[in-house]
SETI-665875 format. One record per residue: residue in three letters; y, x negated, z negated of N, C-alpha, C in turn. Coordinates in steps of 0.05 Angstrom, whole numbers, padded with zeros to 5 digits, always signed. Layout:
# SETI-665875
alaYXZYXZYXZ/...
//
This chain:
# SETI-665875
unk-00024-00017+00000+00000+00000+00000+00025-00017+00000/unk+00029-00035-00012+00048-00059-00018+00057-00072+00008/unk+00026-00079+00012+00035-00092+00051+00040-00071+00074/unk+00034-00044+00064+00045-00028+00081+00073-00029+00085/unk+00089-00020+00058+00113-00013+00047+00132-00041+00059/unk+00125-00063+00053+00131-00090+00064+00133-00091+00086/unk+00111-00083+00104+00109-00077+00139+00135-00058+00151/unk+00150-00039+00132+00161-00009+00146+00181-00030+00141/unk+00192-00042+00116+00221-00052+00108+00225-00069+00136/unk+00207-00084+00134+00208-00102+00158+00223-00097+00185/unk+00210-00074+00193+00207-00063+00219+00236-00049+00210/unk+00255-00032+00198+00269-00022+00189+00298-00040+00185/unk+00286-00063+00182+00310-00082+00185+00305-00092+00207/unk+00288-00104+00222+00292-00104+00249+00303-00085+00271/unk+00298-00063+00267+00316-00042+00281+00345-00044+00269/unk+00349-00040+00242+00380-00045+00247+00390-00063+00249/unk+00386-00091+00255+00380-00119+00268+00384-00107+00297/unk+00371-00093+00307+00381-00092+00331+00411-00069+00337/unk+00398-00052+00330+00427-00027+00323+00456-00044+00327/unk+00455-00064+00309+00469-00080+00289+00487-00081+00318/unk+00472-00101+00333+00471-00124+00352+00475-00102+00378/unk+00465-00087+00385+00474-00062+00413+00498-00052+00401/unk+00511-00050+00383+00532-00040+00379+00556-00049+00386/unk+00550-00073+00377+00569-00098+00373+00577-00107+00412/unk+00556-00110+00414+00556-00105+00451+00565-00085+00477/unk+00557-00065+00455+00568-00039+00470+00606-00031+00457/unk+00602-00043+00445+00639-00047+00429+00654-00059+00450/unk+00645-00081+00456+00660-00093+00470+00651-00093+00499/unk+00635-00081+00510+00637-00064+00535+00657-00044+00535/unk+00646-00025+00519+00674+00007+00521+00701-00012+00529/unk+00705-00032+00512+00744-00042+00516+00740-00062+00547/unk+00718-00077+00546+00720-00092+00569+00707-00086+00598/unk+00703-00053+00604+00690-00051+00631+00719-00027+00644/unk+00736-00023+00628+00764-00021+00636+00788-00029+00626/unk+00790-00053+00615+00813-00074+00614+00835-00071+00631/unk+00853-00060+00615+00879-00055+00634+00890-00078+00645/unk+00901-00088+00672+00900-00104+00687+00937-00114+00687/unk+00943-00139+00690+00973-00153+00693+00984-00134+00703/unk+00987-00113+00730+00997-00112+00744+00994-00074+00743/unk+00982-00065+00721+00982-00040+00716+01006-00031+00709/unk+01016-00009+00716+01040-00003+00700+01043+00001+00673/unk+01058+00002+00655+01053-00009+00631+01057+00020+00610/unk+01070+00046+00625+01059+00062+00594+01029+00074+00608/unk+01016+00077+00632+00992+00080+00638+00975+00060+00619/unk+00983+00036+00619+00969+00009+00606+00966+00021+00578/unk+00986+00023+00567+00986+00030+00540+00974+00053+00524/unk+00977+00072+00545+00958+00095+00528+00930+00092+00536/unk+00923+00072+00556+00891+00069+00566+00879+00046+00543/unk+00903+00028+00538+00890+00008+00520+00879+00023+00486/unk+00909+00052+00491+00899+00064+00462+00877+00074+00465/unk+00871+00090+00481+00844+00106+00482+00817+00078+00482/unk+00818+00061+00487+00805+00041+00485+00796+00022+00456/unk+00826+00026+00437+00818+00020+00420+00807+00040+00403/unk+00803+00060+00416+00792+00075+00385+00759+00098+00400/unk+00745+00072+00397+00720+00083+00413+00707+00103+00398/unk+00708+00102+00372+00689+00128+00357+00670+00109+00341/unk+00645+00125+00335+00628+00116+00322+00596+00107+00346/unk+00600+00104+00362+00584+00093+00391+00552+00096+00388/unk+00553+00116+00362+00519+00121+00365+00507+00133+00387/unk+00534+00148+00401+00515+00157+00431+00508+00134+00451/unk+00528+00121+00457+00525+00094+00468+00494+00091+00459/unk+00492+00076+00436+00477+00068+00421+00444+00077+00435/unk+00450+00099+00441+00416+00116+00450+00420+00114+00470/unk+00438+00120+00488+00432+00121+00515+00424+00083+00526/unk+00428+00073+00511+00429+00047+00523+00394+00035+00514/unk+00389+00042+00491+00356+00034+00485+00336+00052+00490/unk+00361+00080+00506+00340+00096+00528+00324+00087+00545/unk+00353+00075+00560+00350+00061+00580+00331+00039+00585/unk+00338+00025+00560+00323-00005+00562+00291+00005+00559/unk+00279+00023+00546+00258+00030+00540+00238+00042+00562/unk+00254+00051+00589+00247+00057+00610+00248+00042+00630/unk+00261+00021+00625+00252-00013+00642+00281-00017+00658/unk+00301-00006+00650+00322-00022+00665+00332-00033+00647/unk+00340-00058+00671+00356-00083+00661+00388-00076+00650/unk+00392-00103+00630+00402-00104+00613+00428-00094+00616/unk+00446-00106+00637+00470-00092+00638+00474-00069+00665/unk+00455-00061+00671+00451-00032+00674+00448-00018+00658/unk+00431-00013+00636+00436-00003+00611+00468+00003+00603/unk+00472-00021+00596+00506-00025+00589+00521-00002+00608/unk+00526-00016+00630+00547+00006+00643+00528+00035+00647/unk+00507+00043+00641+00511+00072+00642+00514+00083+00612/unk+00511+00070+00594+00521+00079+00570+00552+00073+00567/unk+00555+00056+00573+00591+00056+00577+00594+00079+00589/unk+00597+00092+00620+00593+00108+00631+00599+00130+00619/unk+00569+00134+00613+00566+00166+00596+00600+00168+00570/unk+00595+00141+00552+00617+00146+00538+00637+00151+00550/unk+00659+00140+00571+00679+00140+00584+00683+00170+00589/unk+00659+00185+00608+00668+00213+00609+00668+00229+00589/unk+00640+00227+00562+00664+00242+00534+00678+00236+00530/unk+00689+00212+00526+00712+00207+00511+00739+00220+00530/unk+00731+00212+00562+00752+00239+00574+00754+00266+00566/unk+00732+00277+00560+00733+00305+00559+00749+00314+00534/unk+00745+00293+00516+00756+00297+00490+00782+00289+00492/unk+00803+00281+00513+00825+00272+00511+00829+00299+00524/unk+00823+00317+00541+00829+00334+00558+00827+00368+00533/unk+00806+00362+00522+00806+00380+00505+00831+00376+00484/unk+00833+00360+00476+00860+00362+00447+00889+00362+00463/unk+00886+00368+00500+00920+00379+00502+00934+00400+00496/unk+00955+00396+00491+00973+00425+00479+00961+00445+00500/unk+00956+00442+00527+00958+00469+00544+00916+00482+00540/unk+00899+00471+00522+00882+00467+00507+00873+00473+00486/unk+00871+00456+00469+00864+00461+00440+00892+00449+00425/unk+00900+00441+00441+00935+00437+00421+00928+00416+00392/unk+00900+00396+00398+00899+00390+00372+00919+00362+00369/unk+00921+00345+00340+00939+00330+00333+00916+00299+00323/unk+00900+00305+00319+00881+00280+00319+00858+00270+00320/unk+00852+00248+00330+00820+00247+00340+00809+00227+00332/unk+00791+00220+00320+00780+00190+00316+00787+00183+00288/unk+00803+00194+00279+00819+00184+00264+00850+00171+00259/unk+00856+00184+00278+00884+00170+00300+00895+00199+00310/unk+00921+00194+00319+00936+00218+00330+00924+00211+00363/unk+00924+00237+00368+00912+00243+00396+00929+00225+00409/unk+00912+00214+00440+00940+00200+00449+00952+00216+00472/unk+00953+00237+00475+00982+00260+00488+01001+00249+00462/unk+01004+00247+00444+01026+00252+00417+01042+00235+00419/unk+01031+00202+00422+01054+00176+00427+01059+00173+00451/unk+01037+00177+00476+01043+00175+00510+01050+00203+00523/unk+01053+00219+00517+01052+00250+00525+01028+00249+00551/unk+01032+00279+00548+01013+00299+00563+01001+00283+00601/unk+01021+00265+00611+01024+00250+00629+00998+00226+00628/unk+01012+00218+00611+00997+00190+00606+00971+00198+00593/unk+00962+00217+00579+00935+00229+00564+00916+00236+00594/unk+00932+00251+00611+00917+00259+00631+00906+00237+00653/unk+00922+00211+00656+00923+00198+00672+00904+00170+00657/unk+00905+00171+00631+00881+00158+00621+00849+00164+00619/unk+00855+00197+00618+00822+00203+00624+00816+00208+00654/unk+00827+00211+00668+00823+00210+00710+00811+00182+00707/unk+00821+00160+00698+00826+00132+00691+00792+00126+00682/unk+00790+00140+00656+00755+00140+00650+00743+00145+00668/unk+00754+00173+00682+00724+00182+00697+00719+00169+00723/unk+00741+00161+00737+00743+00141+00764+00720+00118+00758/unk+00725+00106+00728+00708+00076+00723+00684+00094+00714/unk+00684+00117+00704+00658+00123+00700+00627+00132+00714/unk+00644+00142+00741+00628+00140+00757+00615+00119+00779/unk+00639+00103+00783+00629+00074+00792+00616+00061+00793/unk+00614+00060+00746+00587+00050+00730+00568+00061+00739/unk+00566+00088+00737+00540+00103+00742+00520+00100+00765/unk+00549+00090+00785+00537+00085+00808+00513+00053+00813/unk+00531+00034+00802+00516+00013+00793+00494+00007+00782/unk+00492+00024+00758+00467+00029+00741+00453+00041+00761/unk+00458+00060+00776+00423+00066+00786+00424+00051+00817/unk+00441+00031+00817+00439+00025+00843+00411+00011+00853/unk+00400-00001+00834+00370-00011+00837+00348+00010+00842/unk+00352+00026+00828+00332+00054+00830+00321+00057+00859/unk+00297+00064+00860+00291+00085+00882+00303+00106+00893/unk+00309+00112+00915+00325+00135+00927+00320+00167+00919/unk+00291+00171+00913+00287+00199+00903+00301+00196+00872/unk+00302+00173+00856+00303+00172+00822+00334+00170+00821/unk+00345+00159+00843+00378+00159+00842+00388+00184+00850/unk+00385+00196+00871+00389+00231+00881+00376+00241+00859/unk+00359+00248+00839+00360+00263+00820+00370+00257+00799/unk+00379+00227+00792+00391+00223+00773+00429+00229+00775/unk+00445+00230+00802+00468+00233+00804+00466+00263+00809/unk+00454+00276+00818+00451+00313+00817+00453+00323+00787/unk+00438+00312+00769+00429+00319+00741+00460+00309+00729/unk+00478+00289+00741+00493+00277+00723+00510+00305+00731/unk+00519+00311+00758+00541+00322+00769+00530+00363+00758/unk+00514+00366+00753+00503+00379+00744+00517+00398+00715/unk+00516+00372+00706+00523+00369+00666+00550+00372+00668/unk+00559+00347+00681+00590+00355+00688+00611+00378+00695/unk+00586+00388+00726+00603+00409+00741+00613+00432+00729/unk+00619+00445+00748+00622+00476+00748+00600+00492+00731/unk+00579+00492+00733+00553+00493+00726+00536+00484+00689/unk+00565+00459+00689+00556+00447+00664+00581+00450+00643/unk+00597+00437+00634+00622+00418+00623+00643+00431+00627/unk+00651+00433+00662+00681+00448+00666+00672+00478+00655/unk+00644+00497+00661+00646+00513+00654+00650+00521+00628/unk+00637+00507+00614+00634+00515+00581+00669+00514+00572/unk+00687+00493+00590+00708+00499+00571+00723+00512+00580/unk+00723+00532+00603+00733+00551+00611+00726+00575+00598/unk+00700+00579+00593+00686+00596+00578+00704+00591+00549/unk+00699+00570+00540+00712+00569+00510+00745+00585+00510/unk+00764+00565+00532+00791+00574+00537+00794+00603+00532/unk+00774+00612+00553+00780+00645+00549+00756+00664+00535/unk+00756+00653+00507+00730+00663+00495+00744+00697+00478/unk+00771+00688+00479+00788+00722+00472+00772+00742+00477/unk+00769+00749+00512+00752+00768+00528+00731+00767+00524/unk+00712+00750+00508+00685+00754+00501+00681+00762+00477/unk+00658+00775+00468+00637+00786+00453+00642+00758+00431/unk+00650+00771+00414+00646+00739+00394+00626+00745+00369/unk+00605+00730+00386+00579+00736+00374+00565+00710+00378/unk+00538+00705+00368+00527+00684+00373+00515+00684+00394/unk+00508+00701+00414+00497+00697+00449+00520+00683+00462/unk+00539+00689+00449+00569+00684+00456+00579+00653+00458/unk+00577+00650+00438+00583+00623+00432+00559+00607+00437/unk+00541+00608+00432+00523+00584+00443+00514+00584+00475/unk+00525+00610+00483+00534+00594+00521+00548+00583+00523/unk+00573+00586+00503+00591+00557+00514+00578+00536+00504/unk+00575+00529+00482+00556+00505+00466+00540+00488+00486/unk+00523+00507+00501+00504+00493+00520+00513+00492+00536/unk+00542+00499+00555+00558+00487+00572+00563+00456+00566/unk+00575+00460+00536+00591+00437+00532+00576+00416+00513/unk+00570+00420+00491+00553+00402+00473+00526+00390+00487/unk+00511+00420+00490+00486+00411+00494+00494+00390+00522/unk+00502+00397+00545+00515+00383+00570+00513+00352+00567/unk+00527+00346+00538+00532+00327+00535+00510+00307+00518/unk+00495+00320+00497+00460+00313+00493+00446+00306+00523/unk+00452+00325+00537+00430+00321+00549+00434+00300+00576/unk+00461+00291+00577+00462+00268+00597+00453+00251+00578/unk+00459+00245+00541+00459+00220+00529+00418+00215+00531/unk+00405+00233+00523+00372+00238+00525+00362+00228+00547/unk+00371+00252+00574+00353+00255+00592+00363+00239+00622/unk+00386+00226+00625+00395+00209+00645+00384+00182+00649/unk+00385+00175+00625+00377+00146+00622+00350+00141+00616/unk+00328+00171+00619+00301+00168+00624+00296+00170+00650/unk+00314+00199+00659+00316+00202+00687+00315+00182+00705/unk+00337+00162+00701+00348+00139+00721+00323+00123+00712/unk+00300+00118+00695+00285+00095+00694+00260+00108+00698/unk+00263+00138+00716+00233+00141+00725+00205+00149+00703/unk+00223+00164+00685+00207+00179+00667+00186+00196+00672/unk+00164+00199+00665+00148+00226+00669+00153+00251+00674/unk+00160+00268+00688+00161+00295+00678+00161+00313+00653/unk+00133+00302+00641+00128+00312+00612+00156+00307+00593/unk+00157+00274+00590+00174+00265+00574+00205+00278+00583/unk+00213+00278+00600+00239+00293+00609+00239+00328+00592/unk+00220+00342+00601+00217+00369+00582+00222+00367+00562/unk+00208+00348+00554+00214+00343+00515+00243+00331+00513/unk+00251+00317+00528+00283+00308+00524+00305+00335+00525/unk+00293+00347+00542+00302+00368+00551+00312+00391+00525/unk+00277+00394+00516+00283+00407+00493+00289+00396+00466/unk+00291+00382+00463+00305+00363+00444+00338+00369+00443/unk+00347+00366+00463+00371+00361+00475+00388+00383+00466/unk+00375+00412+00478+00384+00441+00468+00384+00453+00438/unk+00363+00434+00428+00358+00439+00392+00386+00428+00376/unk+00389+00393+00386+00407+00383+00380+00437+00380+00381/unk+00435+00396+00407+00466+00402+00422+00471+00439+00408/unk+00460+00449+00407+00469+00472+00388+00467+00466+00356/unk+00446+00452+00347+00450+00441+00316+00478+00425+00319/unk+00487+00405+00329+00517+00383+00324+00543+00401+00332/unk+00534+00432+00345+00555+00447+00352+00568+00457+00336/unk+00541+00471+00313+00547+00492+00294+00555+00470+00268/unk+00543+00450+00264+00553+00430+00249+00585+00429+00243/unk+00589+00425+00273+00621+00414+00281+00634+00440+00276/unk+00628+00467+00283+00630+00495+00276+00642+00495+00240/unk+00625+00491+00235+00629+00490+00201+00640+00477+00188/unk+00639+00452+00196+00662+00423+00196+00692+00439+00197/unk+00699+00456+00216+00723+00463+00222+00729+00482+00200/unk+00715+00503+00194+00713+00520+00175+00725+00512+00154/unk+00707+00489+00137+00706+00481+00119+00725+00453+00107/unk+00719+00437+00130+00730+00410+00119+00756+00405+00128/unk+00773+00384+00120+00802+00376+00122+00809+00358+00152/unk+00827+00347+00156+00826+00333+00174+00829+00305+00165/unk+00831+00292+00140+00820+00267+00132+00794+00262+00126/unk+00783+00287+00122+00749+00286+00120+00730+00288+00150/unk+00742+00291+00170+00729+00294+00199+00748+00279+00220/unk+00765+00268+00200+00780+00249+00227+00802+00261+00245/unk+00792+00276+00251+00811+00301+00269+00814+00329+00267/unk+00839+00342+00284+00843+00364+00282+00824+00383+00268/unk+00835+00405+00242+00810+00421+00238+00822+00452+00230/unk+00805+00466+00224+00821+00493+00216+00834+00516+00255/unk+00827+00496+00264+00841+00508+00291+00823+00528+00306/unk+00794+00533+00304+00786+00555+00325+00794+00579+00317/unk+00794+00582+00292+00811+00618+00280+00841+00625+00296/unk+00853+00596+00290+00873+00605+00303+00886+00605+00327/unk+00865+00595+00345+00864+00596+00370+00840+00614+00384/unk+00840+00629+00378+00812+00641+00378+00789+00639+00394/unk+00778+00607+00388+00765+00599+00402+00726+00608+00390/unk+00712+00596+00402+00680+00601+00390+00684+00585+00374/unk+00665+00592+00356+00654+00586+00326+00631+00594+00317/unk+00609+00582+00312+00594+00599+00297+00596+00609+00277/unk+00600+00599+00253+00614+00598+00228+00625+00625+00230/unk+00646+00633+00240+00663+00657+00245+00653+00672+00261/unk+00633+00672+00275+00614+00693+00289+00609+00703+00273/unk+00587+00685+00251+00560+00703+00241+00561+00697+00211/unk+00581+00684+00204+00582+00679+00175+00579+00647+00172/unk+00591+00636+00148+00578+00613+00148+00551+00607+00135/unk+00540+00625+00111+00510+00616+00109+00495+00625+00127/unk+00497+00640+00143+00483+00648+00171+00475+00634+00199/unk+00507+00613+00194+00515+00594+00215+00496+00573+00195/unk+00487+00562+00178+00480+00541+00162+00459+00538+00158/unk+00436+00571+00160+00413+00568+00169+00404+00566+00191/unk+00419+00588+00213+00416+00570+00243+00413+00539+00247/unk+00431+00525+00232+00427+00498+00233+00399+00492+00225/unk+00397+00500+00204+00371+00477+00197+00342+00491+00215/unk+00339+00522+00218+00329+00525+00234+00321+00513+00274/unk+00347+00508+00277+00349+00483+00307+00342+00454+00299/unk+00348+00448+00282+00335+00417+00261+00304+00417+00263/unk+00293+00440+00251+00267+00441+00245+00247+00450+00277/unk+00259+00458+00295+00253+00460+00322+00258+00432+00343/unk+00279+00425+00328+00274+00410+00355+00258+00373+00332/unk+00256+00377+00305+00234+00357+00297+00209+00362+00306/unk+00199+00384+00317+00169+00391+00325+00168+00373+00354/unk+00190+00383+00373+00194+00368+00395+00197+00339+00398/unk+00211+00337+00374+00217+00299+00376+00186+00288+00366/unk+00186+00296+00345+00146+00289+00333+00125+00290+00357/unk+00123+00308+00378+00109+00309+00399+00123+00287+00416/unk+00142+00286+00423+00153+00260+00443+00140+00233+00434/unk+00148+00228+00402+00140+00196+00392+00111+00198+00388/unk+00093+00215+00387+00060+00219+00390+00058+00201+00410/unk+00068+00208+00441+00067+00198+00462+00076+00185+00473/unk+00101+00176+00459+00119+00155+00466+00128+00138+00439/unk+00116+00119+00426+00122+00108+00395+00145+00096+00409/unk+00151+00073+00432+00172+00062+00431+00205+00075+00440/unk+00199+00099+00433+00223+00111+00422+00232+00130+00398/unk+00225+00114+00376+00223+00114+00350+00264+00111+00334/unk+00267+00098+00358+00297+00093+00356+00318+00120+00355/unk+00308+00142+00372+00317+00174+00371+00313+00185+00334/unk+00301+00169+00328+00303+00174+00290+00334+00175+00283/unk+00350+00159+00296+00377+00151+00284+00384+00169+00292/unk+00387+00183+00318+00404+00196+00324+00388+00229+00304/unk+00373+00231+00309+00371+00252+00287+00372+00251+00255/unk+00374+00220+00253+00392+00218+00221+00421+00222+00217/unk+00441+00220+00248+00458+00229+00242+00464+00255+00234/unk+00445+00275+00255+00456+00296+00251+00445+00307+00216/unk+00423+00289+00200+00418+00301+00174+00430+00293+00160/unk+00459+00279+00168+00475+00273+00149+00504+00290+00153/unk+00504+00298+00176+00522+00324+00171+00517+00353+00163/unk+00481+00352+00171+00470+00373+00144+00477+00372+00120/unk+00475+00347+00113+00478+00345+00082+00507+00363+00075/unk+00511+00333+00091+00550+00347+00081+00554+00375+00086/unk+00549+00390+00109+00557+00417+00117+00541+00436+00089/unk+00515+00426+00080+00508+00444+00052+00528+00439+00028/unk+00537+00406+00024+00550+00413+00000+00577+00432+00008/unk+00598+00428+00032+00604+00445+00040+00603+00481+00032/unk+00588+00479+00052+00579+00508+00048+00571+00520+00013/unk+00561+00499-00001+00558+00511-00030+00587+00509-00047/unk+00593+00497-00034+00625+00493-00057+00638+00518-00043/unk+00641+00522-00017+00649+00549-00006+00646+00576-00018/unk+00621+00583-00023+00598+00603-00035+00615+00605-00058/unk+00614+00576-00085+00618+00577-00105+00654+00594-00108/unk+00662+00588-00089+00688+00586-00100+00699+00610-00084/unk+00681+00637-00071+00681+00650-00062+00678+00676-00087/unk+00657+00676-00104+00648+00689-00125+00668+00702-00141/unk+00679+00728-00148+00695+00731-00159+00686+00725-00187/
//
């Protein structure tokens, strides 16, 4: 038992030994695969260098890149399609917090950058992502086989399109005219969240020529987890401050945007959660049966049980302080 226990620590610090080390790499990719250039104009420069310095917490990076590597592409193919993928959330999320938008005031931890560059320079920084982001994308599967690259840029444009991303936040924009209910809101969700699971999962198996099987399970993984981090973020807004989540909060009530939380209640919205938790661990347990060397998708589903956590103490201090 001892040399077991000894064996896991091991292996446990070697992964975050590596974590450690893809991070640290993928850090300095995000700032160095669009490096604003001598000859850029300089408040374009400036709000692109801001959006640059404030990458987030890069655990998506993080997966899509030892997706990648796990499905046999090389090393800085990996890189730029996880750069990539990051570049266009991190657009979407500059596009979402404009006044003509979600009107929010901070992101990351940082004031949105519409606030110091205006609405100009916010828009002209994320065009800016997505121009380099598909470039990358292009590169990364440029090795690929021709059927694995045409389904891998269909699936991307897919998530993105009309179909994926633009819809969900049109759907959200004008969620007034909808049923505000939970059928409701988790079509936009799976426009937009899940959209975005499921390029970080299923692209970077896609582009390395994955099984069929294993894609389904990414698939459904993807939908468990992209409506669990929705309703999360749902409740987050509800509940928490904007020094406790970094950014803007309190705003879908008053914009009357989707919510679960405000659909269906928040302990309603809180068992949904753990109920999509406990569905899509059946799915991830069947993937690592058949696939151990992606054991590394543990993290990313430890993130989201750490905003369980928090969203229950949350939600109980809520309850408590609810009670007449």
């Amino acid at each position: 038992m001892a040399q077991r226990n000894q064996a896991a620590e091991l292996e446990d610090s070697g992964n975050a030994a590596i974590a450690s080390a893809a991070e640290d790499v993928l850090r300095a990719a995000f700032r160095e695969r669009l490096a604003p250039h001598a000859q850029l104009e300089a408040h374009l420069g400036a709000a692109l260098s801001y959006v640059l310095d404030h990458a987030g917490s890069m655990v998506r990076p993080r997966i899509i890149y030892r997706m990648a590597k796990a499905h046999g592409i090389e090393e800085q193919a990996a890189i730029d399609l996880a750069i990539a993928l990051e570049y266009f959330h991190t657009s979407s999320l500059i596009f979402d917090d404009l006044p003509c938008m979600d009107n929010a005031s901070m992101r990351r931890g940082a004031p949105c950058v519409h606030l110091p560059y205006g609405e100009a320079g916010a828009v002209l920084a994320a065009l800016a992502l997505i121009n380099r982001a598909y470039a990358l994308v292009w590169r990364a599967a440029g090795g690929c086989a021709e059927p694995v690259r045409r389904d891998a840029l269909a699936y991307l444009e897919r998530h993105l399109g009309v179909n994926g991303l633009l819809n969900g936040q049109s759907l959200d924009l004008n969620y007034a005219s909808l049923p505000h209910t939970l059928e409701s809101t988790e079509r936009i969700a799976r426009g937009k969240t899940v959209s975005l699971i499921a390029l970080t999962l299923v692209l970077p198996a896609l582009t390395g020529g994955a099984e069929p099987r294993t894609l389904q399970q990414l698939e459904r993984i993807s939908l468990c987890w992209g409506l669990a981090y929705q309703i999360a973020d749902d409740l987050k807004d509800v509940l928490d401050s904007p020094a406790a989540t970094g950014k803007t909060t309190a705003r879908d009530e008053s914009l009357d945007r989707p919510n679960t939380a405000l659909a269906i209640g928040v302990q309603a919205a809180r068992e949904r959660l753990e109920r999509l938790l406990r569905l899509g661990d059946r799915a991830l347990n069947a993937l690592l049966t058949a696939q151990p060397s992606l054991q590394f998708l543990r993290e990313f589903r430890s993130s989201l049980e750490d905003e369980l956590e928090r969203v229950v103490r949350a939600t109980t201090m809520n309850l408590i302080g609810a009670r007449p």
